[in-house]
C-alpha positions in Angstrom: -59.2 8.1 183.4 -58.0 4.2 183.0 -57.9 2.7 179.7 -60.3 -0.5 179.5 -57.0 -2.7 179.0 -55.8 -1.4 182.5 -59.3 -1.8 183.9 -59.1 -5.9 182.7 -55.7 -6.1 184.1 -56.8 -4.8 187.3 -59.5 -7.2 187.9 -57.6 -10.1 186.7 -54.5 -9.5 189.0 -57.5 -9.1 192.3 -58.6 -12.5 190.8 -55.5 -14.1 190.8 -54.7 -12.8 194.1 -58.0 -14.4 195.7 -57.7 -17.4 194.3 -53.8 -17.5 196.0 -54.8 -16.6 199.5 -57.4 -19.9 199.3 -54.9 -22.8 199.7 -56.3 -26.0 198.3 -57.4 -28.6 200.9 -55.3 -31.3 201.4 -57.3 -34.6 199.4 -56.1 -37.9 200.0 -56.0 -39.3 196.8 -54.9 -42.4 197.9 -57.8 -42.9 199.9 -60.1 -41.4 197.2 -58.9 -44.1 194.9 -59.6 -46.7 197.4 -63.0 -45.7 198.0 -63.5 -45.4 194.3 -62.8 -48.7 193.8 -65.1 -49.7 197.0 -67.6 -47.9 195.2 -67.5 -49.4 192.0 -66.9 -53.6 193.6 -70.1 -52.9 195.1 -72.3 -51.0 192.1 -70.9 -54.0 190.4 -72.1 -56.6 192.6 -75.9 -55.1 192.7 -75.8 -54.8 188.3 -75.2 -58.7 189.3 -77.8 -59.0 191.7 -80.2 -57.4 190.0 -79.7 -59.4 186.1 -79.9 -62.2 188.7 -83.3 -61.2 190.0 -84.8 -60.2 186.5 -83.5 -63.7 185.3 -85.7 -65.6 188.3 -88.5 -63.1 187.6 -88.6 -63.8 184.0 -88.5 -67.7 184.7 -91.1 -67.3 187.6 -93.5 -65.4 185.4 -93.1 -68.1 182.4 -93.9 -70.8 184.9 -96.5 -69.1 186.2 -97.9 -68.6 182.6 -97.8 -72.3 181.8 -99.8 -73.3 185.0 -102.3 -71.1 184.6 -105.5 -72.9 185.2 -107.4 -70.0 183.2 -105.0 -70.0 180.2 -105.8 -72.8 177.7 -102.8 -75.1 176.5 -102.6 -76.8 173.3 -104.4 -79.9 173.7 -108.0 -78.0 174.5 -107.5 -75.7 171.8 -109.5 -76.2 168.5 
């Protein structure tokens, strides 16, 4: 009859031995960097992008406000 220490010892060392015969993959790292980068130039460019469009939506909808034909400006108001 094993002890449950032995029985824990057992499993880990079949663990460890799996986890040997599984070489890692080789990974660029270099090139992961470099996409990374690519990545992260172009998330940039579309945060700029889109302040840009919210900017020119914001100015559209105040000019669009102010020529309303239906809204009544200052002069007509009593």
């Amino acid at each position: 009859m094993r002890s449950p220490g032995s029985e824990k010892r057992r499993i880990f060392c079949s663990n460890a031995v799996r986890r040997k015969e599984s070489p890692m993959p080789d990974v660029d790292l270099a090139l992961l960097a470099q996409q990374n980068a690519e990545i992260l130039e172009e998330l940039r460019a579309l945060r700029r992008e889109v302040a840009e469009l919210k900017e020119q939506s914001g100015r559209t909808l105040d000019f669009e406000r102010r020529n309303d034909p239906r809204r009544p400006n200052s002069l007509t108001q009593r």
